[in-house]
N, C-alpha and C positions, 0 to 999 in steps of 0.2 A: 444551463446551456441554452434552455431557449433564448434567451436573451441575447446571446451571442449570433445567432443564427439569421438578426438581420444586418449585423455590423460585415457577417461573413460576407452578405448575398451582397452587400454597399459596396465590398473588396470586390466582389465580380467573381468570387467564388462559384465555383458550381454547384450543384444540386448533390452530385456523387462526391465535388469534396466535401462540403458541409457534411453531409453523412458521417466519409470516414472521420471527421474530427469528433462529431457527437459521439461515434462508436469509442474513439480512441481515450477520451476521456470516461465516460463510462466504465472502461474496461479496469480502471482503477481504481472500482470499488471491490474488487475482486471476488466477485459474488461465483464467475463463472471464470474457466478455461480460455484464454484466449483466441479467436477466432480465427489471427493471420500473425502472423512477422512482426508486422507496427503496432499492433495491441500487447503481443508478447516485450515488445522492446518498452513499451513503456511502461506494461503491469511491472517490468523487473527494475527502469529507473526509479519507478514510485516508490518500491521498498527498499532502495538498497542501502537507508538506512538502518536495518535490522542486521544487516551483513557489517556495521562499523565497529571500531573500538568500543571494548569495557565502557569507560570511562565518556567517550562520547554518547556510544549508547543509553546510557544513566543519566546522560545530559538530557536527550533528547524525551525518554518518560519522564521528567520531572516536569520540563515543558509541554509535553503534551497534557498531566496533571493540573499545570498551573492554567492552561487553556479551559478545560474543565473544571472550575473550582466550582461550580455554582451544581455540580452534582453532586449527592454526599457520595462521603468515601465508600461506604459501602456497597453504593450500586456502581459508583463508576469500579470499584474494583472489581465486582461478579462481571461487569459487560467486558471490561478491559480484556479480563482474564479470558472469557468467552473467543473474542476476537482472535486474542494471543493464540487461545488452541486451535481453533480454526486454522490459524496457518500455521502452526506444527503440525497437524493430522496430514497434509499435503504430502503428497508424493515429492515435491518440488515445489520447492518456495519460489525459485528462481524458472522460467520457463526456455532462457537463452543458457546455450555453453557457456558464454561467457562467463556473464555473471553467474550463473552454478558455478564454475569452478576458481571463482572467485568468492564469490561473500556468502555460499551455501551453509558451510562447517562453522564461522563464524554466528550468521545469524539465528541458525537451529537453536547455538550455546545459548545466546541473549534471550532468545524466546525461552527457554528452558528455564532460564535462570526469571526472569521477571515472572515468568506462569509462579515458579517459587515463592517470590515476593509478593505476589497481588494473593496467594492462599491464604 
């Protein structure tokens, strides 16, 4: 992101937007709770691959896999799997209505099932 931050200031960006953009991508590493409204809108667009179909969802760990080859199978499946529990222990995977009541039940499943597959 710093990199970006003089292409922003070149746009004639401000100083407080430059911020909330650093913030907002940050915010999708999901380390922490969202801070406002546009960090929640976008921690929840970043996953809402978790909340997709069966069969897309399987598409999309195989890809993330083939992204990863150059780890053995064994670690990347202990961090994978780590990751995975992480956002099942959540209260909410989703932090908008919307999406909760949209791809909540769906993604918990995926998570559920891959935690399965990577043991």
């Amino acid at each position: 992101m710093q990199k970006k931050r003089p292409f922003l200031k070149s746009q004639n960006a401000t100083t407080d937007v430059i911020q909330k953009v650093y913030d907002q991508i940050l915010s999708t590493l999901h380390t922490e709770a969202p801070k406002n409204s546009s960090e929640a809108l976008i921690m929840d667009i970043d996953i809402t691959i978790l909340g997709s179909p069966e069969t897309q969802y399987e598409e999309y760990c195989t890809k993330i896999r083939k992204e990863y080859t150059w780890i053995p199978g064994i670690i990347y499946r202990k961090k994978r799997k780590e990751i995975m529990e992480r956002f099942h222990q959540r209260e909410r995977l989703y932090y908008t209505d919307f999406f909760y009541s949209k791809l909540e039940a769906k993604a918990r499943f995926n998570i559920s099932k891959e935690i399965q597959k990577l043991s």
